[in-house]
C-alpha positions as CSV (number, residue, x, y, z in Angstrom):
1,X,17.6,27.4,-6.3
2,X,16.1,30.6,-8.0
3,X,13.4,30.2,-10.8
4,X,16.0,31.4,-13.1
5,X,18.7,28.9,-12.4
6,X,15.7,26.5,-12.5
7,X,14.4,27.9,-16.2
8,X,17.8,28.4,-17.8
9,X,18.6,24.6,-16.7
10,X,14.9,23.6,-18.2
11,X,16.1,25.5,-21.4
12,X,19.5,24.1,-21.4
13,X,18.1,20.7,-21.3
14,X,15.1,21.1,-24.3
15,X,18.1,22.8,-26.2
16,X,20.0,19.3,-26.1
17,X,17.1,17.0,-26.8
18,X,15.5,19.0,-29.8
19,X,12.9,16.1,-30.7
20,X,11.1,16.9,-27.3
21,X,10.2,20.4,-28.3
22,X,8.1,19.3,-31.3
23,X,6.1,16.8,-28.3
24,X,2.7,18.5,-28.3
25,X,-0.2,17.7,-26.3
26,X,-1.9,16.5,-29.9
27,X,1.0,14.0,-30.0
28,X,0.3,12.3,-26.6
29,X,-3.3,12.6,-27.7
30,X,-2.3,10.1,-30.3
31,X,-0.6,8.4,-28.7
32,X,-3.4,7.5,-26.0
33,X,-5.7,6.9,-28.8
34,X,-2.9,4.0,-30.3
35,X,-2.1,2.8,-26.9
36,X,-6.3,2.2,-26.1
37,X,-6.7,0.6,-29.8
38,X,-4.4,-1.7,-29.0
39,X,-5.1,-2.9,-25.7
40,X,-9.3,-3.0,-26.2
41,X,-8.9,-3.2,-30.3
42,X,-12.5,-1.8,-30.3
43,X,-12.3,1.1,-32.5
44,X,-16.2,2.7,-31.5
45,X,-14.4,2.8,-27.5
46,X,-11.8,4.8,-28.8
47,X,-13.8,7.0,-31.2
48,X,-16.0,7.2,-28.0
49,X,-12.9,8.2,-26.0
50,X,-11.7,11.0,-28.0
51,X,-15.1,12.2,-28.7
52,X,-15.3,11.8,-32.5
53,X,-18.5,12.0,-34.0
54,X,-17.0,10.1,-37.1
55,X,-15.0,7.5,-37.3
56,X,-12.7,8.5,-40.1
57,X,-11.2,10.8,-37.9
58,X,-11.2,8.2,-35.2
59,X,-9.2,5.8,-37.8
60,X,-6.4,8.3,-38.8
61,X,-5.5,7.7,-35.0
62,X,-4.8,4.2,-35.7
63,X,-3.1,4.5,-39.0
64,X,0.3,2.7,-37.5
65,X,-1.2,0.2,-36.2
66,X,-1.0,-3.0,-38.1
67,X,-3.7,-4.7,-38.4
68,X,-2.6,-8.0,-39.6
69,X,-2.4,-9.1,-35.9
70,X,-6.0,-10.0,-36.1
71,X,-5.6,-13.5,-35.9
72,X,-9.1,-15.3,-34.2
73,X,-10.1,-18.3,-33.1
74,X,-14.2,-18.9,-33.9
75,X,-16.6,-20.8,-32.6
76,X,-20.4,-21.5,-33.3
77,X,-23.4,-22.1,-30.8
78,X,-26.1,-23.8,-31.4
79,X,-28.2,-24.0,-27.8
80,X,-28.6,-21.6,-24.8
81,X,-25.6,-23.5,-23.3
82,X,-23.3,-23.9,-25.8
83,X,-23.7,-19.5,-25.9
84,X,-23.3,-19.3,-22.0
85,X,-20.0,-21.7,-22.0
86,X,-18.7,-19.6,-24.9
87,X,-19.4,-16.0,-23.3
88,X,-17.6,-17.5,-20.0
89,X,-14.6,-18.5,-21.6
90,X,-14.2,-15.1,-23.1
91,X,-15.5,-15.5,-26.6
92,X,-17.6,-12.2,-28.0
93,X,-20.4,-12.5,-30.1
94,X,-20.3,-11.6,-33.6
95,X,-23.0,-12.9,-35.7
96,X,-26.4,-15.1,-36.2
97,X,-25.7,-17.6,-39.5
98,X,-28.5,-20.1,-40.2
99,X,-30.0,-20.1,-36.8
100,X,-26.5,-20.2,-34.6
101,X,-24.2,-18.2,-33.2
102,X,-20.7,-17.2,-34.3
103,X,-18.0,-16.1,-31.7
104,X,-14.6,-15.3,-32.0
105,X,-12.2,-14.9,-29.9
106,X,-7.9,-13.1,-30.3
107,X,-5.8,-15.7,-30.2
């Protein structure tokens, strides 16, 4: 096949599926930035990823992402052990309140 058999057909095809012209590599740039936010939900990684100094710009990446997903399940620690069997089960650390610990973790 010649490259211009091969281009015409590429051109043919974009022709017919109009909504993939306007993909741009800033589109799968948001994309990835969504996709990460959702998977880690830890907004300073993906700020991180993208290379934002500031995350307002990092944030109008995530604007379609809805937030009222957030559901956790918390947990406070008193003792050394209490933390360690928290932190194992997959619990992160969010706070010191009165001389314990407060975890939470996505339910």
């Amino acid at each position: 096949m010649s490259i211009n058999l091969f281009m015409s057909f590429i051109f043919s095809f974009l022709r017919s599926y109009e909504r993939l012209l306007q993909i741009t590599f800033h589109t799968f740039r948001h994309w990835k930035a969504t996709m990460e936010y959702h998977k880690t939900r830890d907004i300073l990684h993906v700020m991180q990823m993208l290379g934002h100094r500031n995350i307002k710009n990092t944030l109008l990446y995530t604007q379609l992402v809805d937030f009222k997903d957030d559901e956790y399940v918390a947990r406070v620690a008193s003792s050394e052990k209490a933390v360690c069997e928290l932190v194992e089960a997959g619990f992160e650390y969010v706070c010191d309140h009165n001389g314990s610990k407060i975890f939470r973790k996505r339910k």
